[in-house]
PDBQT receptor file of N, H, CA, C and O in Angstrom, charges set to zero:
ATOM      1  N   UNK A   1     -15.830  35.961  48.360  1.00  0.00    +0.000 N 
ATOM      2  CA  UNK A   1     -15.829  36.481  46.994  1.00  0.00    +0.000 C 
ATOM      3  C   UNK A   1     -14.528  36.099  46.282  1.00  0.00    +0.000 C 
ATOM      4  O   UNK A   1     -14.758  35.993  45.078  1.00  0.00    +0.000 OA
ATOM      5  N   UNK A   2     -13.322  35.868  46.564  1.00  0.00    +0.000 N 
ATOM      6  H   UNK A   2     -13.135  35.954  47.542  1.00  0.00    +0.000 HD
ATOM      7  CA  UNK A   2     -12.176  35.937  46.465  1.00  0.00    +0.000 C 
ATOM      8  C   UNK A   2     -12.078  34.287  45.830  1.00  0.00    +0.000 C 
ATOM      9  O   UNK A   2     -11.539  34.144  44.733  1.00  0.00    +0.000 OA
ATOM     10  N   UNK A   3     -12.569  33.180  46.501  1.00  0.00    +0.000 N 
ATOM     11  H   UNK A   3     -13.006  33.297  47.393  1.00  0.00    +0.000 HD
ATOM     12  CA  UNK A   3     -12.069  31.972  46.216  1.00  0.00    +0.000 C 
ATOM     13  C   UNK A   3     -13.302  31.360  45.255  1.00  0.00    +0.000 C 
ATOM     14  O   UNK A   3     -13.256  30.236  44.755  1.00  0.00    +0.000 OA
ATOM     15  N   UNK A   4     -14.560  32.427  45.065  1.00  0.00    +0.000 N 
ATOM     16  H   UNK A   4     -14.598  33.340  45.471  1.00  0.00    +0.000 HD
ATOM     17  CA  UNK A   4     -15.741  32.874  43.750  1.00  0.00    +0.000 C 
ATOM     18  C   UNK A   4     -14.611  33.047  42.650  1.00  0.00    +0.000 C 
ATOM     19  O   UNK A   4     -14.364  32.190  41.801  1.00  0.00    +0.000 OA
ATOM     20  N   UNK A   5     -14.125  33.947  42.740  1.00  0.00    +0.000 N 
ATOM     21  H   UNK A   5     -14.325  34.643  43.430  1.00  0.00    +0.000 HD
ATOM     22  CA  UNK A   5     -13.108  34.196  41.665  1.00  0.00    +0.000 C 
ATOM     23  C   UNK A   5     -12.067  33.277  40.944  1.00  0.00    +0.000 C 
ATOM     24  O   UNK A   5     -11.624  33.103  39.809  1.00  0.00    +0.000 OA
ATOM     25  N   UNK A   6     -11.911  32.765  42.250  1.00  0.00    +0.000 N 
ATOM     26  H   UNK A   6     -12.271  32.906  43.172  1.00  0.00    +0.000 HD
ATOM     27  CA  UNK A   6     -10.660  31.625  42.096  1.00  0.00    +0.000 C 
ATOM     28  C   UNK A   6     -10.804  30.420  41.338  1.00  0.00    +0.000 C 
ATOM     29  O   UNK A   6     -10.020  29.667  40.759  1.00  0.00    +0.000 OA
ATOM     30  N   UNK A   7     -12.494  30.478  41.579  1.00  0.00    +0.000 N 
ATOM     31  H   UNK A   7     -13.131  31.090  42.049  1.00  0.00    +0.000 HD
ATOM     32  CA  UNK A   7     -13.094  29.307  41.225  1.00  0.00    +0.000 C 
ATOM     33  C   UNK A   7     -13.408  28.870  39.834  1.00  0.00    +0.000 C 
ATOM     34  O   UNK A   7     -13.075  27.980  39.051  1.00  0.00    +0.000 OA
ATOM     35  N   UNK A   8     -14.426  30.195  39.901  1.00  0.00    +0.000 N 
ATOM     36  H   UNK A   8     -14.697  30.917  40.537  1.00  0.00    +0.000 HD
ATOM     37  CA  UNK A   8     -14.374  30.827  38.077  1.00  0.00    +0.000 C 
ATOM     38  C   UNK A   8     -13.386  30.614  36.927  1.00  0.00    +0.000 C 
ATOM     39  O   UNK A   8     -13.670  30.175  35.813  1.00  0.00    +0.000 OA
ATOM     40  N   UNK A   9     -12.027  31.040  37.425  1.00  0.00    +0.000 N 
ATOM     41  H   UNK A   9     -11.796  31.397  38.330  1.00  0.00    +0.000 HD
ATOM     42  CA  UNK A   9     -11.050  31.338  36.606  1.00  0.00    +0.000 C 
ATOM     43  C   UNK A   9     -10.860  29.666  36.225  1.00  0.00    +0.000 C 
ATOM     44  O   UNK A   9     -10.904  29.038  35.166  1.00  0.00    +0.000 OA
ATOM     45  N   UNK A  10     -10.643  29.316  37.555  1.00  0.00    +0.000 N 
ATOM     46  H   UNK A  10     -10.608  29.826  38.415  1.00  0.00    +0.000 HD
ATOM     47  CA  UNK A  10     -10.264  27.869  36.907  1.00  0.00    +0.000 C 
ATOM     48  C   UNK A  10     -10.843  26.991  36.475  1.00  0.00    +0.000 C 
ATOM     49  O   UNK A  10     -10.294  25.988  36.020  1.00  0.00    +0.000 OA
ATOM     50  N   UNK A  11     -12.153  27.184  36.525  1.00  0.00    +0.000 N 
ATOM     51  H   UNK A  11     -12.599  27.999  36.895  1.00  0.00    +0.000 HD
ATOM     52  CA  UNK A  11     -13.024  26.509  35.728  1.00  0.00    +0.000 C 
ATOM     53  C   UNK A  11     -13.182  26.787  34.236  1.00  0.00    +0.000 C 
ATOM     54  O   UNK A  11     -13.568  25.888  33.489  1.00  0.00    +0.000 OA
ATOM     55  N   UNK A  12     -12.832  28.271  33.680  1.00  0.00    +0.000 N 
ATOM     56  H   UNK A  12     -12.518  29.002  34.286  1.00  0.00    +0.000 HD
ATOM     57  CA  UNK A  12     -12.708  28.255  32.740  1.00  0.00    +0.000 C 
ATOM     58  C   UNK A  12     -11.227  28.062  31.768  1.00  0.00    +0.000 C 
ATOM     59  O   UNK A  12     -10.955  27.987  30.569  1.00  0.00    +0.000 OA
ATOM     60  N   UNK A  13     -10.539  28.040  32.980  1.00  0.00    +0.000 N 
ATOM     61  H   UNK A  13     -10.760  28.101  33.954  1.00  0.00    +0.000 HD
ATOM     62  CA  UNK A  13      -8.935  27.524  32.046  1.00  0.00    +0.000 C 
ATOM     63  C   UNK A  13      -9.335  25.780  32.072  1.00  0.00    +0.000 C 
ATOM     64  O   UNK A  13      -8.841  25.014  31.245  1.00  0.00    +0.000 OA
ATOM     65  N   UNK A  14     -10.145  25.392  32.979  1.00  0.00    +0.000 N 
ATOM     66  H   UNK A  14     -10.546  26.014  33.651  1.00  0.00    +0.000 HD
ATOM     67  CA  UNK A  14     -10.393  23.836  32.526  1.00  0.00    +0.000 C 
ATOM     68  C   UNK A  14     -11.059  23.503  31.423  1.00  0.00    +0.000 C 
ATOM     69  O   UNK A  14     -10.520  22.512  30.930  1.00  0.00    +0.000 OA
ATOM     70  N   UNK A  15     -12.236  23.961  30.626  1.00  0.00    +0.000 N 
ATOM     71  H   UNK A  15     -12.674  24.766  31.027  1.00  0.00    +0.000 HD
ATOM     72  CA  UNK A  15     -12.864  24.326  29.951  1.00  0.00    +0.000 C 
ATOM     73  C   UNK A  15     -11.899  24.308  28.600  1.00  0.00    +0.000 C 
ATOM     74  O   UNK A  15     -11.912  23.357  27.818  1.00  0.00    +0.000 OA
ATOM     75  N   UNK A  16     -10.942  25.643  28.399  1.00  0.00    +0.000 N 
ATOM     76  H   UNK A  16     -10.932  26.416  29.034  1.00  0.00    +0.000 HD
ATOM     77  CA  UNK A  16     -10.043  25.800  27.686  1.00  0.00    +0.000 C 
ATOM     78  C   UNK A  16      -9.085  24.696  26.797  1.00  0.00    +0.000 C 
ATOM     79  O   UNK A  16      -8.723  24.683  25.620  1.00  0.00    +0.000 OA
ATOM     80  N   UNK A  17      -8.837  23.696  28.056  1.00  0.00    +0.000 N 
ATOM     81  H   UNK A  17      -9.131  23.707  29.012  1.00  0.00    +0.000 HD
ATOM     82  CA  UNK A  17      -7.875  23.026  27.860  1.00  0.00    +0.000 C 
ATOM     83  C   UNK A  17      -9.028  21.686  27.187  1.00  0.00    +0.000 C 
ATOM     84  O   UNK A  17      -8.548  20.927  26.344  1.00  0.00    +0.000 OA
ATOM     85  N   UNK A  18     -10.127  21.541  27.510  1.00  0.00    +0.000 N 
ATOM     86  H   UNK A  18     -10.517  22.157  28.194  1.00  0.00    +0.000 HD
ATOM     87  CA  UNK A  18     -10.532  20.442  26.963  1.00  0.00    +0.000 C 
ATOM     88  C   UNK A  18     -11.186  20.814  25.432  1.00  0.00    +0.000 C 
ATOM     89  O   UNK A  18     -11.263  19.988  24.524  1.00  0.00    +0.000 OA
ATOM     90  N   UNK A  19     -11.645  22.243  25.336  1.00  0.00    +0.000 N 
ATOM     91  H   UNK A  19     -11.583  22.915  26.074  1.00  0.00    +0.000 HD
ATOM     92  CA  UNK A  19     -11.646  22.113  23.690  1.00  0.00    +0.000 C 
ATOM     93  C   UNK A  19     -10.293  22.217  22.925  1.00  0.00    +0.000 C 
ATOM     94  O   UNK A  19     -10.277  22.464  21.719  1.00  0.00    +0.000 OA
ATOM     95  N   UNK A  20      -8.978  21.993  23.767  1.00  0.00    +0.000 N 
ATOM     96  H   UNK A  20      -8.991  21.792  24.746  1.00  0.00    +0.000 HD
ATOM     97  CA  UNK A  20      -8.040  22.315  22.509  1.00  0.00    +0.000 C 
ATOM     98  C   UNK A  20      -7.900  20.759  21.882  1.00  0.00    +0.000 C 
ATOM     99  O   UNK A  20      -7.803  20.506  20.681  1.00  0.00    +0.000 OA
ATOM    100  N   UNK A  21      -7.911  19.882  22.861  1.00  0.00    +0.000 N 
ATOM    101  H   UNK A  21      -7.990  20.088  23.837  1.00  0.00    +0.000 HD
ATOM    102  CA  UNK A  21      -7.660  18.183  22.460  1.00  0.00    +0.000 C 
ATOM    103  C   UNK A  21      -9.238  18.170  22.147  1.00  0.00    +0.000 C 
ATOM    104  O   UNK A  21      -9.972  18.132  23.135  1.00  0.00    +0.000 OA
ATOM    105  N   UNK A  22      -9.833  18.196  20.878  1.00  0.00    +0.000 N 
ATOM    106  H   UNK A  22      -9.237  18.227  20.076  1.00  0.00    +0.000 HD
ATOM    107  CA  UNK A  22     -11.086  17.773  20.695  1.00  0.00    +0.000 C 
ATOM    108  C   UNK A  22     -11.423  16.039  21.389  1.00  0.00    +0.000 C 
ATOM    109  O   UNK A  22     -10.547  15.184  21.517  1.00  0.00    +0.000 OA
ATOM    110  N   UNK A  23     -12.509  15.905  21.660  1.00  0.00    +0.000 N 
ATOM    111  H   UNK A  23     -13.221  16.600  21.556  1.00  0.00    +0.000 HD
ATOM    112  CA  UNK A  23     -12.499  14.524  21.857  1.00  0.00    +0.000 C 
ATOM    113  C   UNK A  23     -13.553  13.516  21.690  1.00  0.00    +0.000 C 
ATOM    114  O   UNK A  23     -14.629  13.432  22.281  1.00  0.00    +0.000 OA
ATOM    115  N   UNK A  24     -12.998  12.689  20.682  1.00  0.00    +0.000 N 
ATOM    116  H   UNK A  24     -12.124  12.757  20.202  1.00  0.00    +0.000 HD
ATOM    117  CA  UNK A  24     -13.447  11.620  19.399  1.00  0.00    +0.000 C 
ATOM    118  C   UNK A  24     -14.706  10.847  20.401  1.00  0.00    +0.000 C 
ATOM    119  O   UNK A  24     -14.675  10.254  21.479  1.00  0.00    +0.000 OA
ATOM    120  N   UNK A  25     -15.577  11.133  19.617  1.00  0.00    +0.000 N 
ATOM    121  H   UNK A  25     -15.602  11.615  18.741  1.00  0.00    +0.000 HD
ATOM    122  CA  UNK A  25     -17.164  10.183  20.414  1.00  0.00    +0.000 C 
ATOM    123  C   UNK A  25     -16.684   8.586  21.142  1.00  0.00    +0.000 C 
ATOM    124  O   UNK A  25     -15.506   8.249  21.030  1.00  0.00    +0.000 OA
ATOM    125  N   UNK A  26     -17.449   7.879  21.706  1.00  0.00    +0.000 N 
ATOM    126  H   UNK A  26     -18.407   8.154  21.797  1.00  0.00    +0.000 HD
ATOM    127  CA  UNK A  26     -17.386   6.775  21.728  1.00  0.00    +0.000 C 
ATOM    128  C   UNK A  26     -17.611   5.745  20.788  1.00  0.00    +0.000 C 
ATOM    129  O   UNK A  26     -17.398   4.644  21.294  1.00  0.00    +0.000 OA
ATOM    130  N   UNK A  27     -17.854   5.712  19.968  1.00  0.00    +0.000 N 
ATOM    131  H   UNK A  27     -18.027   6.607  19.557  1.00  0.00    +0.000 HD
ATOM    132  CA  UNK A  27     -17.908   4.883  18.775  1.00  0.00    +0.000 C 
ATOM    133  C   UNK A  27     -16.817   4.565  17.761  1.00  0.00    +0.000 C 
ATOM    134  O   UNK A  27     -16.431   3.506  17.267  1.00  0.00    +0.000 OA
ATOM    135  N   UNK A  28     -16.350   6.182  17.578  1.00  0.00    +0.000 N 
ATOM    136  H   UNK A  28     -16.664   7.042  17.980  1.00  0.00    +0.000 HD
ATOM    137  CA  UNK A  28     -15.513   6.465  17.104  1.00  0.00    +0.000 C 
ATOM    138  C   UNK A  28     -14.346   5.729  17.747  1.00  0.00    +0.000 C 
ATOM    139  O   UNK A  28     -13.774   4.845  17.109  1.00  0.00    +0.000 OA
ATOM    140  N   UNK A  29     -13.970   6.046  18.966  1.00  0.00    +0.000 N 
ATOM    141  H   UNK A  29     -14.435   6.764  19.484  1.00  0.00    +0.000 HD
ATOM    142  CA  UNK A  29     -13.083   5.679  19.862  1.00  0.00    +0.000 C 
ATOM    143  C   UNK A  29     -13.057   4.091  20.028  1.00  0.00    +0.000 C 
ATOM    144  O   UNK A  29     -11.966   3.535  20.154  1.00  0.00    +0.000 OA
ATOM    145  N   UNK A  30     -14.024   3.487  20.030  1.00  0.00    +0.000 N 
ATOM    146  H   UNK A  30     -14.910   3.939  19.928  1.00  0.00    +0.000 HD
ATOM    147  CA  UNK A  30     -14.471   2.397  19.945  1.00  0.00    +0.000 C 
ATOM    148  C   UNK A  30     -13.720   1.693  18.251  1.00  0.00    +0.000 C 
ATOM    149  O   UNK A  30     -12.882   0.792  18.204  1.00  0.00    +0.000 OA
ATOM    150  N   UNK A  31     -13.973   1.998  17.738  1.00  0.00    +0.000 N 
ATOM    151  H   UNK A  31     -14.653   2.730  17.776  1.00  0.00    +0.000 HD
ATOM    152  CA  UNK A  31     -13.821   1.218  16.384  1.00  0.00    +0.000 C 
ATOM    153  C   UNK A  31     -12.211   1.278  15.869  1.00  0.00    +0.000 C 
ATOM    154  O   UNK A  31     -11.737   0.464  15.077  1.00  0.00    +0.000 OA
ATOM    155  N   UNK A  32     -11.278   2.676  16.620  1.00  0.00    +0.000 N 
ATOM    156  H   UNK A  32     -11.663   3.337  17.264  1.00  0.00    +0.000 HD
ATOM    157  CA  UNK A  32     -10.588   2.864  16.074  1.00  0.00    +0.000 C 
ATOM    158  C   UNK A  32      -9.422   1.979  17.258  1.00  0.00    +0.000 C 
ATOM    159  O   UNK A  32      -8.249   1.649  17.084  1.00  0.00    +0.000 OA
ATOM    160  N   UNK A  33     -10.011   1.860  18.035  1.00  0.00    +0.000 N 
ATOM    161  H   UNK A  33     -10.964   2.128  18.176  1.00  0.00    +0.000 HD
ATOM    162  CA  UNK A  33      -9.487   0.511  18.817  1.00  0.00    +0.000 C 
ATOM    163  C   UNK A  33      -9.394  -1.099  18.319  1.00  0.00    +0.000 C 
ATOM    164  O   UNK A  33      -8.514  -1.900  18.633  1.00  0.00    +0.000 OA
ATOM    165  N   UNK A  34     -10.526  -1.327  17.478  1.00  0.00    +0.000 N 
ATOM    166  H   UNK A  34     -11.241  -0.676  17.224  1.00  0.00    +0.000 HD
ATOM    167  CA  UNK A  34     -10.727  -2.478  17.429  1.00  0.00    +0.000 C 
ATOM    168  C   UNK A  34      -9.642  -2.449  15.793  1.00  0.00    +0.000 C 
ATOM    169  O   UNK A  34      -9.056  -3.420  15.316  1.00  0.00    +0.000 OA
ATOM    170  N   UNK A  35      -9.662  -1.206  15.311  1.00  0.00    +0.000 N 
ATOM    171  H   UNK A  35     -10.138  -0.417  15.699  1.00  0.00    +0.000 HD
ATOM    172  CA  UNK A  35      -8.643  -1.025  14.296  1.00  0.00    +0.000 C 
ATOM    173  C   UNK A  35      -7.292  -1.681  14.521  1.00  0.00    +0.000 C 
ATOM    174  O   UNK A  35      -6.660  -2.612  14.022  1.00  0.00    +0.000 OA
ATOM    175  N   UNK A  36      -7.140  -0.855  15.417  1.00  0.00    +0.000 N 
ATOM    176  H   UNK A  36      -7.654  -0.099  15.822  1.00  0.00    +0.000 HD
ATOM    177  CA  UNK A  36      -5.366  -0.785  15.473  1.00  0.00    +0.000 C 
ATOM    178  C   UNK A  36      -4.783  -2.304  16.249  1.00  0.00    +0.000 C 
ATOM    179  O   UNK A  36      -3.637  -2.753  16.261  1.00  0.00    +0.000 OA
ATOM    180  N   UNK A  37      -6.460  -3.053  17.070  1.00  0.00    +0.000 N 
ATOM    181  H   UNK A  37      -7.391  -2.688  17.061  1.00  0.00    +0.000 HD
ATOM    182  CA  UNK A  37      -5.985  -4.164  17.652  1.00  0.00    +0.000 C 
ATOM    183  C   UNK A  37      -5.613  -4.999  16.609  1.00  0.00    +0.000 C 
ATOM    184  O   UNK A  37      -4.560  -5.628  16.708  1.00  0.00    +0.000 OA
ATOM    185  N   UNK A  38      -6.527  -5.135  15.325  1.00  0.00    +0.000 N 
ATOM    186  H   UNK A  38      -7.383  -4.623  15.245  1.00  0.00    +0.000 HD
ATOM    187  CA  UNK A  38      -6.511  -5.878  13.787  1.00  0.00    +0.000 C 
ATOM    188  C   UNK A  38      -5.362  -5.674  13.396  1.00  0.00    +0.000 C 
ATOM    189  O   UNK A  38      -4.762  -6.563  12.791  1.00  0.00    +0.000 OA
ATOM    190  N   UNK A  39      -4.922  -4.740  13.589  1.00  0.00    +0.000 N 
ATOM    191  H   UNK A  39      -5.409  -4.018  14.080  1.00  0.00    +0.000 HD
ATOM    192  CA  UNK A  39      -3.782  -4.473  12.172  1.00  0.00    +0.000 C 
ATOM    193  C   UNK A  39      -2.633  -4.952  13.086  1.00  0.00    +0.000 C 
ATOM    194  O   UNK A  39      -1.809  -5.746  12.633  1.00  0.00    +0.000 OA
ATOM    195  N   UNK A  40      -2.544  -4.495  14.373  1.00  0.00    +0.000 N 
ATOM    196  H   UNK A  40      -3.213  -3.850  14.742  1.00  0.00    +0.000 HD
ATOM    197  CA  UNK A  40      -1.151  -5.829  15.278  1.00  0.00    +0.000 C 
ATOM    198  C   UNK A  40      -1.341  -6.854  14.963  1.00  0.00    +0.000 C 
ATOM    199  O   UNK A  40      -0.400  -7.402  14.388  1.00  0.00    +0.000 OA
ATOM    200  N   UNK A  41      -2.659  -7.680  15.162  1.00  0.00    +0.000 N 
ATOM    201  H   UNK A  41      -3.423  -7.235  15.629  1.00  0.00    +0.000 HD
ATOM    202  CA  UNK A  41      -2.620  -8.926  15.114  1.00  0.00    +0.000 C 
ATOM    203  C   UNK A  41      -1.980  -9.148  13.622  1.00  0.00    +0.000 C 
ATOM    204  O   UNK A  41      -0.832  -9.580  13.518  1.00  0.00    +0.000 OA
ATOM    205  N   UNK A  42      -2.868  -8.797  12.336  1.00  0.00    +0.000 N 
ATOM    206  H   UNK A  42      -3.801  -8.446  12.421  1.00  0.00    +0.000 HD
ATOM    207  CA  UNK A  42      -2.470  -8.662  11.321  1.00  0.00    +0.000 C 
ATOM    208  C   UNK A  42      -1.201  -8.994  10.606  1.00  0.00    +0.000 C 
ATOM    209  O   UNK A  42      -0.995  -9.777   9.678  1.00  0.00    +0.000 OA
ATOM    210  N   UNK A  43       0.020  -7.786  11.619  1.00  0.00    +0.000 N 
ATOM    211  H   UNK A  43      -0.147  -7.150  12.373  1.00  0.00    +0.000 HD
ATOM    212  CA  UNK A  43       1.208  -7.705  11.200  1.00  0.00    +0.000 C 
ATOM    213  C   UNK A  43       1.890  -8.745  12.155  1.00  0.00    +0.000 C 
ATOM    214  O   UNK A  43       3.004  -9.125  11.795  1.00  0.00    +0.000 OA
ATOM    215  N   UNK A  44       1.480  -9.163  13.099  1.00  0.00    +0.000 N 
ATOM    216  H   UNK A  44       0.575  -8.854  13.391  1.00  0.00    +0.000 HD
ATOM    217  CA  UNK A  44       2.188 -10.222  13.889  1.00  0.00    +0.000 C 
ATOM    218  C   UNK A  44       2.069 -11.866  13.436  1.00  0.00    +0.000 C 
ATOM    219  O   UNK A  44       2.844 -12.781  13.715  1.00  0.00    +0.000 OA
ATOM    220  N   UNK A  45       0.877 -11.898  12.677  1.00  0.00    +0.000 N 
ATOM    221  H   UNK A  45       0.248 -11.155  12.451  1.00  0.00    +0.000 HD
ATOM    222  CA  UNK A  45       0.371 -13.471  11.988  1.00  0.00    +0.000 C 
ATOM    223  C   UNK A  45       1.539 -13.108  10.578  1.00  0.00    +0.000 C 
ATOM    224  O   UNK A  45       2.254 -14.021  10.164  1.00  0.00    +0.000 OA
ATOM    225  N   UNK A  46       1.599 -11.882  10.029  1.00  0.00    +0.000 N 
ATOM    226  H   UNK A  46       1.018 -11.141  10.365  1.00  0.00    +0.000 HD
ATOM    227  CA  UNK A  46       2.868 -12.126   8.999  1.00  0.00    +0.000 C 
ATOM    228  C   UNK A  46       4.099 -12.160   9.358  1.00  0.00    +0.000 C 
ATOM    229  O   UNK A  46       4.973 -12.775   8.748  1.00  0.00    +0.000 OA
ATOM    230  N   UNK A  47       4.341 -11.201  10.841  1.00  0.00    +0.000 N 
ATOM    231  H   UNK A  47       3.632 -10.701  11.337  1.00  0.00    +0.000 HD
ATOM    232  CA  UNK A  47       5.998 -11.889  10.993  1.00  0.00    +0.000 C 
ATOM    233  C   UNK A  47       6.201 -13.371  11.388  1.00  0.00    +0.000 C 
ATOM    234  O   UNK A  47       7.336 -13.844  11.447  1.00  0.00    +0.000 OA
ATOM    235  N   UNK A  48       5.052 -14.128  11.669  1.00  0.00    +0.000 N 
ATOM    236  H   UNK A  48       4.130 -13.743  11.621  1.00  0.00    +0.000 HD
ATOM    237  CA  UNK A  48       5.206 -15.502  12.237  1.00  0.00    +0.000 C 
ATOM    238  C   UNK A  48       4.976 -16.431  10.907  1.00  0.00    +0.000 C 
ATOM    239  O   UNK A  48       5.305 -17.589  11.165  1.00  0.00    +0.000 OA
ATOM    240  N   UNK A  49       4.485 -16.265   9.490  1.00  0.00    +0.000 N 
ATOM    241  H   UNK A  49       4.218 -15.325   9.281  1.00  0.00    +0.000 HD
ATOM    242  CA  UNK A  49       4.552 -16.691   8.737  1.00  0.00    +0.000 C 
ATOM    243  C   UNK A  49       5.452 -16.524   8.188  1.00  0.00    +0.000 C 
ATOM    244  O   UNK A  49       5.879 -17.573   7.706  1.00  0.00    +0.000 OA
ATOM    245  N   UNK A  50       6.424 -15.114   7.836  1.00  0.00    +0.000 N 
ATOM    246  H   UNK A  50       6.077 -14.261   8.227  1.00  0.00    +0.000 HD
ATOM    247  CA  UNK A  50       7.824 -15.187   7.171  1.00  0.00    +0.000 C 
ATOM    248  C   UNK A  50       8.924 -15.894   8.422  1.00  0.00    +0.000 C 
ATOM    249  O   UNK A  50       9.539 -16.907   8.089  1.00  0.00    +0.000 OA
ATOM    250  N   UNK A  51       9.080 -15.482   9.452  1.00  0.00    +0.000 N 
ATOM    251  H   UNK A  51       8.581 -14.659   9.722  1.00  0.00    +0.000 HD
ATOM    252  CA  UNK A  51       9.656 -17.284  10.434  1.00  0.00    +0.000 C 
ATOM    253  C   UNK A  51       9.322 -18.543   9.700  1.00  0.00    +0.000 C 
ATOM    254  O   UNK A  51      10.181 -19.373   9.398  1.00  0.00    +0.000 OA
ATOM    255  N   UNK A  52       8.228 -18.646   9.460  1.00  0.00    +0.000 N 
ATOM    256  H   UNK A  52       7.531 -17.972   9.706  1.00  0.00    +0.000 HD
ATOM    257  CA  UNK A  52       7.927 -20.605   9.224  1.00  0.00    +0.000 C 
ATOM    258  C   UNK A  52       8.312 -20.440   7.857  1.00  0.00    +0.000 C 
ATOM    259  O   UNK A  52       8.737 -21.583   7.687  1.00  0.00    +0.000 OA
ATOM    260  N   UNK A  53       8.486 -19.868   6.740  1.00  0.00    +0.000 N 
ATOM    261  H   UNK A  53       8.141 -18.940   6.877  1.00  0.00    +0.000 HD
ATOM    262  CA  UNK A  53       8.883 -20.587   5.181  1.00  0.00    +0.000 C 
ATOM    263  C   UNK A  53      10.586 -19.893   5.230  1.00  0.00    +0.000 C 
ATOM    264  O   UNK A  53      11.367 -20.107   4.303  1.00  0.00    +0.000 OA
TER     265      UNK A  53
């Protein structure tokens, strides 16, 4: 009964902890990757163009 208890508890402090970080679908997660890969590349093709002029 004792490690019933033990079990419980911590299953619901696990629980706890994953609705405080909500967490963004796969798509979402997905796109906002392919974001942030764009906008490096992005800013790295302009520091290599202010180098060349």
């Amino acid at each position: 009964a004792e490690y019933m208890k033990r079990k419980t508890s911590g299953v619901s402090e696990n629980c706890n902890l994953h609705s405080e970080k909500r967490k963004l679908p796969a798509n979402l997660m997905f796109r906002l990757g392919i974001k942030t890969r764009n906008t490096q590349k992005l800013l790295l093709s302009r520091k290599r163009n202010l180098e060349e002029v």
